[in-house]
N, C-alpha and C positions, 0 to 999 in steps of 0.2 A: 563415461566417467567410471573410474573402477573402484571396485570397493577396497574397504582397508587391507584387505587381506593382500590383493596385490601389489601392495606399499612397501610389504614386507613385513606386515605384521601377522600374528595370527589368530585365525577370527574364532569369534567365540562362539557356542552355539546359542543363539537364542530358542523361549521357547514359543511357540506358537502366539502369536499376537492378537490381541482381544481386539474386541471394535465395539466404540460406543453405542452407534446406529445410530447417529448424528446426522442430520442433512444441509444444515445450515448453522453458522458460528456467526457470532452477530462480539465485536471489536467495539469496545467503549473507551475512547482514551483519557476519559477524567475531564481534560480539558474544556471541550465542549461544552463540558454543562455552566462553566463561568463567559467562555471567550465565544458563544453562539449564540444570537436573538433567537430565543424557541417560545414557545407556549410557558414553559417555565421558568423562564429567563427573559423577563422584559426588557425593552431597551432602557437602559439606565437604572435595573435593578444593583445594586452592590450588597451581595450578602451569598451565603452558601448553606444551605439547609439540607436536613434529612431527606424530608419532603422531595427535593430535586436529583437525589439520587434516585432515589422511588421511580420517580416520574420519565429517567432517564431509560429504567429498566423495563418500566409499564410498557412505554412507547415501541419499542422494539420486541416485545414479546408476542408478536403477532404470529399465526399458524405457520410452520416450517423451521420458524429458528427455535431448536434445540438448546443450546449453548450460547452464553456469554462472558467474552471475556475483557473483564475492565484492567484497566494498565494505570498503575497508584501510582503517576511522574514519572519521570525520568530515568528509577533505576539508583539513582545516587542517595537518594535521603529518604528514610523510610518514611511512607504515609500512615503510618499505624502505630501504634501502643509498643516504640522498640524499648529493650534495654540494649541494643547496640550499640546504637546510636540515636539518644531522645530527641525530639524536639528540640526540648528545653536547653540540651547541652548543645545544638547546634546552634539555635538563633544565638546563644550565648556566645559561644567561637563566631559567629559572624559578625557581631558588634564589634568582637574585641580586634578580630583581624582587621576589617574593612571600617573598622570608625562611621558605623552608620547603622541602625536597627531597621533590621530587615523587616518586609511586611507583603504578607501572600497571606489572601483570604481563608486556601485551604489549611494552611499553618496556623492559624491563629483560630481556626475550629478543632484541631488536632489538638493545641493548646489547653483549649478548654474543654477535654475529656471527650470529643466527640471519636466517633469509628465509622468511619463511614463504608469501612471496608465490611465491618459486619452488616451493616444494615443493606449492602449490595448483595452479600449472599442469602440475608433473610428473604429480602423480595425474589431474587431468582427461584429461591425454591418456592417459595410463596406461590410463583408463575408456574413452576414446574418447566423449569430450563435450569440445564446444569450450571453451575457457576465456577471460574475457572479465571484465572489469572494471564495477564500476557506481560512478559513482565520484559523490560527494554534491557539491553545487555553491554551497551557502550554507545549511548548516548549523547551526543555533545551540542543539542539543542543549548543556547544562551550558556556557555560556558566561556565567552570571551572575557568578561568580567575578569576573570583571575590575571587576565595579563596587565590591567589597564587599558585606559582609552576609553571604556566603554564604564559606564556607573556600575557599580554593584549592588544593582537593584535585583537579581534574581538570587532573593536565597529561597525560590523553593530548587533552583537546581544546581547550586555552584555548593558542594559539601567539603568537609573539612577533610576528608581521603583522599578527594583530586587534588586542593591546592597544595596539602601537604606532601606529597607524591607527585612532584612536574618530572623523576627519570620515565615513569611508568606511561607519558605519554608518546607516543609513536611521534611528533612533531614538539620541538623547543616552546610553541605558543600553541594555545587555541584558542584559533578565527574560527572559519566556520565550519560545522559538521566533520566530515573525515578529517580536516586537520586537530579537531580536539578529543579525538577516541584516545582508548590505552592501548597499552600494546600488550596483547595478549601472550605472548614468548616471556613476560616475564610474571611470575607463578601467581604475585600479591594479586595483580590484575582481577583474574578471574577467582581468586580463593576470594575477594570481597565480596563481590556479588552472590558468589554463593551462602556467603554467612548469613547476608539480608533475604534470600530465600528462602536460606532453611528455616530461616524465625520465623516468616511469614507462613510456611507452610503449618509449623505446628500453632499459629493462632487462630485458626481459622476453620471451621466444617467445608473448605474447598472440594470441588469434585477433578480438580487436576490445573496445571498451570500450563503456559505456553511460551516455551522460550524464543522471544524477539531477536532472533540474532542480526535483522536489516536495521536496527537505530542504533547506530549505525553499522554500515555493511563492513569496515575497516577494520583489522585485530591484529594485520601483523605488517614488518616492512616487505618492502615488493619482492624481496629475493628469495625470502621464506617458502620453502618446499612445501610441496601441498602432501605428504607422508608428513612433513610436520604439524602442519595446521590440522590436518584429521585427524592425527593422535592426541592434540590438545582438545579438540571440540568434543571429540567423542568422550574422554573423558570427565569434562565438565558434565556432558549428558548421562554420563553414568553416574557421576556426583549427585545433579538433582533428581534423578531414577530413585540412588537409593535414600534420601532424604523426603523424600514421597513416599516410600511402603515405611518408610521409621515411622510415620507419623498419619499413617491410615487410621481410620476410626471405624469401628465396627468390622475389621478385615472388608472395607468395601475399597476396590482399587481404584485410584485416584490419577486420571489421564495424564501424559505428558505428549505435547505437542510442538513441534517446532517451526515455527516460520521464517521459513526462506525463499531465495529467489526462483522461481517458475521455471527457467530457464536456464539447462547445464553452460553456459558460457562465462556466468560471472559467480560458479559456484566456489569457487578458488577461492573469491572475498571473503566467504565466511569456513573456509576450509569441510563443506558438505560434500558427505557421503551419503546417501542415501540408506546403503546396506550396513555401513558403519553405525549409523543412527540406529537403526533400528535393532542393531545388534546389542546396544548401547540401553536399550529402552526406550525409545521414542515409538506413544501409540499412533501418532496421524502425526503428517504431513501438510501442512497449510503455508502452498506456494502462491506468492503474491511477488509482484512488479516494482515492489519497492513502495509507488504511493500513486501512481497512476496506473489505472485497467488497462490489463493487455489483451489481447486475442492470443498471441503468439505461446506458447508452453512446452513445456520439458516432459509433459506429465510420462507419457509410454517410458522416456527412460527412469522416470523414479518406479514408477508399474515394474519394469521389468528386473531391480535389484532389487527391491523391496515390495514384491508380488502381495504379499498379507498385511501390508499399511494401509490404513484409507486415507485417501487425500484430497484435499479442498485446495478449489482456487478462490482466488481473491478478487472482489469488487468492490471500487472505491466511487465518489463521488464524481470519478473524474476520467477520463481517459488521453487528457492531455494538458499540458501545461505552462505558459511561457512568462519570464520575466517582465514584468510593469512598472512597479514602485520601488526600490532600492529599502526595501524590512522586509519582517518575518512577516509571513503569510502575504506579502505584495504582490504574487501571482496572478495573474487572469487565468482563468482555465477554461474547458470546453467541458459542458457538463453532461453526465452520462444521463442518457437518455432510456427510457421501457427498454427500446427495439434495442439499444446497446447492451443494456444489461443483461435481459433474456437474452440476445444471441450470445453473448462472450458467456453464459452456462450454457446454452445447448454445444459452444464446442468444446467446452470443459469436460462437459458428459460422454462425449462421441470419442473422446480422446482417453477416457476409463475415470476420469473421475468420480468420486465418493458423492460429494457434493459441493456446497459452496460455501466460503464466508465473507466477511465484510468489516472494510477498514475505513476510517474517517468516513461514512456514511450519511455522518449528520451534517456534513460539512457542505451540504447546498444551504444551507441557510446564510444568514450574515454573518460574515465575520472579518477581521482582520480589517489593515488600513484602504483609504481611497475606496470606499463600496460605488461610489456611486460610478466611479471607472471602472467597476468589477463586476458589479450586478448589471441587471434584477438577480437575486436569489429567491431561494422556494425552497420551502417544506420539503422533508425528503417523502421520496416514494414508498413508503413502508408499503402502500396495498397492494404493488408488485410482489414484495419478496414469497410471498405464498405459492405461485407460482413457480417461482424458482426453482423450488424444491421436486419439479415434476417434470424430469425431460419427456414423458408421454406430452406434457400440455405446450410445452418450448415446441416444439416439433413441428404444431402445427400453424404456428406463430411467424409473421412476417419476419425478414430475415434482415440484419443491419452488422456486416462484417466492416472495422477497419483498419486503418495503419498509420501512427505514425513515426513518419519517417525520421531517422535520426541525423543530430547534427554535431560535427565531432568540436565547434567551435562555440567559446563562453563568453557570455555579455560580462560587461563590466563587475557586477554584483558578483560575480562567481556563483550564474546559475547559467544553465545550456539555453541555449537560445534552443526555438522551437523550428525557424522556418530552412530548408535546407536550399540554399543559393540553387541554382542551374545555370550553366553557360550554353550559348547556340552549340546544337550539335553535342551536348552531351545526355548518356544515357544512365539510368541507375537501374537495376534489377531489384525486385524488395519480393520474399517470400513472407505470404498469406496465409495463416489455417483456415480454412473455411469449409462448411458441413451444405451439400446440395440446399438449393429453396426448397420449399416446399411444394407439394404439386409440380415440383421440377420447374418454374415457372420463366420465365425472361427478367434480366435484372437493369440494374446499370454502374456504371464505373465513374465516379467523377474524383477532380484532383479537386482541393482547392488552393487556389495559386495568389500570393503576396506580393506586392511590392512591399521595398524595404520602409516607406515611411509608414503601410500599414502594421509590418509588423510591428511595431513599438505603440499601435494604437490600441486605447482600452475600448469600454463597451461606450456602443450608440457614438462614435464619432463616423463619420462618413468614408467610407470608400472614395478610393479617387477613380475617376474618370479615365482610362486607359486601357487599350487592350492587351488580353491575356497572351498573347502569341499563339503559336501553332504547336499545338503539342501528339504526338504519337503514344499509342498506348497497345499492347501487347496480352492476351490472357492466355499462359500457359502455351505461350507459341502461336497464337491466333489475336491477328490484327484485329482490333475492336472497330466499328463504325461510328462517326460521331452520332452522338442523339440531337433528334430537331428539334424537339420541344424545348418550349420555354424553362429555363433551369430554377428550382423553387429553393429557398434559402437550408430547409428540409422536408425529407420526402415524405415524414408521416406526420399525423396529429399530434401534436405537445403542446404543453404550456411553456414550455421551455423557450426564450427567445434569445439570451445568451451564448454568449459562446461560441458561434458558430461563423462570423464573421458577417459577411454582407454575399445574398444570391448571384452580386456580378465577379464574385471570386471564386467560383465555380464552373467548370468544363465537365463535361459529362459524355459519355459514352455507352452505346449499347452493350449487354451481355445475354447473346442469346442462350437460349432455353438447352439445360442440359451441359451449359459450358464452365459451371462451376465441380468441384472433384471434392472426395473427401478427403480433406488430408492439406497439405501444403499445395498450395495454388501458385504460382509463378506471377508475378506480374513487371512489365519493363514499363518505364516510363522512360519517353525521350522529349527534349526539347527542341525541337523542330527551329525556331529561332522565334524572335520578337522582342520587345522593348528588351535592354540591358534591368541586369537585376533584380528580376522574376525568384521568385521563390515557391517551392514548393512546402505547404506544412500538412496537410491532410490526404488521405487517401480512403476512399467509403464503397464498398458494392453491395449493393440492396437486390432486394426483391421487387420488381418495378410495382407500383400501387394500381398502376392504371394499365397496365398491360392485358393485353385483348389474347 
């Protein structure tokens, strides 16, 4: 990826880059604290209090995470005390447009003088964790409304700038997500967002904000030059640069962070540079997967343009995903487990990482339609994250690398399907980062393999009865040997029973001792033959638990 300067532009000198000494960044999306069964949010509570901010920020204030940053919506309609754009004038235009008075919990606490954006930063520092904003940057969650079809029940996120403004969107309609972004090539786009920023920034004792550039990853049309899109982002980051030192308090400098994608392949979506950023102003770096935990990252090449950024990767509740129910949040997922988490930082760390943070966290608990085809859910693991923050203690910790595979084909709902077909006799290559076991020890290799009626199947319905075929497997050039043992659903201690499918959809194979590398790991899988329609959706190599 080359920096701006080899665009043709010319770069500017930054000067030496500060560093928080941040370890961990801990992502509160607002949401949550209405649309999650928690401790403070019972089932069938309806109401939104102080209290529940508090309690949201208590929770996660545990040893390691430094940094929080809460995300006020969407991006579109201020959550706070505007004279931009009030409340009051917005529910108002939403009547008068839409023939219907809107109604959102949080709006109608904003209504009644409440800030809950202050009382987020009283308690953070209360905690003694910096408080820091993430703020979304083109958005198009529940923006369907504006075309019809759909009720216009979301006014906390359909605002009177997108309906009034349909050239500024990149697509004639907005359905879902990248079809309802703006298009950032034209200048109103992003001068909005930044109005609403800068007001935020001066209402506020913030200790820095974090620009969302992945909700979404969409800003310009496909032909658009990436010397274009970097001279526009960069400059927007130099907009909320100096809209942050206008409005410092006590000369104490006030962070700016940007999250983007981990990996140089889809940085073109959101027009990133690296060296441009930080040329620009941006203190850290917080690469993240979009909305599921990756193993895989870009980090050496952000390190090596932007050598004096610190940078964080991203873990979510999830490291995978696939279509169930035809709504929002209808997903089944596979949820991330200790050994998942600790390992995807220990090769965050190995790779030059700063440290870590964390996105939709809270999101193993209940939520969303159909639970009972989606659960059991659980309390999130907050008394791991302590840990986290310690690649000496990761290190010596059982090891859980995985992968999954991509599928370039989309279910009906226009989400990706998670399971990747195989036909007899075909083979796929998939590169791995993965950091030696520990003790060097013997591991194992398993797929796990679908048919197509289980793919579409939620949780605790039954596996069918069928064998997996004969499949071939490869590490780094060296044929694996099948494992004899009995194949267990997972290979360590959890509460976790979720997500993982059924133990007879798993094949497993040896990895002896020594055979893992640091760095990208090679791995083939080939399909040997057996029943038509096999799928493959997971790929795992552990540190074997019982190995002698």
């Amino acid at each position: 990826m080359a920096s701006l300067a080899c665009h043709g532009e010319t770069a500017e000198q930054a000067a030496p880059a500060l560093h928080p000494g941040w370890r961990m960044i801990f992502n509160n999306d607002t949401t949550n604290i209405l649309s999650c069964t928690s401790p403070y949010n019972k089932k069938g509570l309806n109401g939104f209090s102080e209290d529940m901010v508090r309690a949201t920020v208590d929770e996660a204030a545990v040893p390691g995470v430094d940094a929080m940053a809460l995300m006020p919506g969407t991006g579109w309609i201020p959550w706070w005390p505007s004279k931009i754009y009030p409340m009051a004038e917005h529910e108002a235009w939403f009547k008068a447009h839409f023939g219907v008075t809107g109604h959102f919990i949080i709006d109608d606490y904003l209504l009644a003088g409440g800030d809950y954006i202050k009382v987020y930063v009283d308690e953070c520092h209360k905690k003694g964790v910096a408080a820091l904003i993430s703020y979304r940057l083109n958005d198009a969650h529940k923006l369907e409304s504006v075309d019809g079809g759909v009720s216009p029940i979301n006014v906390e996120t359909v605002s009177r700038f997108y309906v009034e403004h349909p050239e500024l969107r990149l697509d004639s309609k907005a359905s879902r997500y990248g079809q309802g972004v703006q298009n950032w090539l034209m200048p109103a786009a992003p001068a909005y967002k930044l109005s609403l920023i800068t007001e935020l920034l001066g209402l506020y004792d913030l200790d820095g904000i974090e620009l969302d550039f992945l909700r979404h990853s969409r800003y310009f049309p496909d032909d658009t030059p990436m010397a274009t899109r970097v001279a526009i982002m960069t400059q927007f980051v130099r907009d909320v640069r100096s809209a942050l030192d206008r409005t410092e308090r006590n000369g104490t400098h006030r962070w700016l962070g940007a999250r983007v994608y981990q990996t140089s392949d889809h940085w073109i979506d959101t027009g990133f540079d690296p060296a441009a950023f930080r040329t620009a102003g941006v203190d850290y770096f917080n690469l993240s997967n979009y909305y599921n935990t990756s193993q895989q990252n870009s980090i050496p090449e952000v390190r090596h343009a932007a050598p004096d950024v610190p940078i964080y990767m991203e873990e979510t509740h999830s490291p995978q995903g696939w279509p169930l129910i035809a709504a929002y949040d209808g997903t089944d997922f596979r949820r991330n487990t200790n050994e998942m988490l600790e390992s995807t930082a220990r090769v965050a760390y190995a790779r030059g990482a700063d440290g870590i943070s964390f996105f939709n966290f809270v999101y193993y608990r209940p939520y969303g339609p159909g639970q009972e085809r989606r659960g059991p859910f659980y309390e999130p693991p907050f008394n791991i994250l302590p840990g986290l923050a310690s690649p000496a203690f990761l290190a010596q910790l059982p090891s859980y690398f995985y992968l999954a595979p991509k599928n370039t084909t989309y279910h009906a709902n226009d989400k990706q399907v998670a399971d990747v077909p195989f036909t007899a006799g075909e083979e796929e290559a998939y590169s791995m980062d993965m950091v030696p076991f520990a003790c060097n020890s013997e591991g194992r290799l398993r797929l796990q393999v679908m048919t197509p009626a289980e793919s579409l199947q939620g949780e605790g319905e039954v596996a069918e009865k069928t064998a997996r075929g004969e499949w071939r497997v490869t590490l780094n050039g060296r044929e694996l040997e099948t494992a004899k043992e009995p194949v267990a659903l997972y290979p360590f201690p959890t509460i976790i029973t979720s997500g993982f499918g059924h133990a007879e959809q798993y094949l497993a194979w040896r990895v002896p001792a020594g055979s893992i590398i640091n760095g990208i790991n090679k791995v083939t899988v080939a399909f040997v033959g057996g029943p038509p329609g096999l799928r493959l959706r997971w790929i795992e190599v552990f540190s074997y638990p019982n190995a002698k």
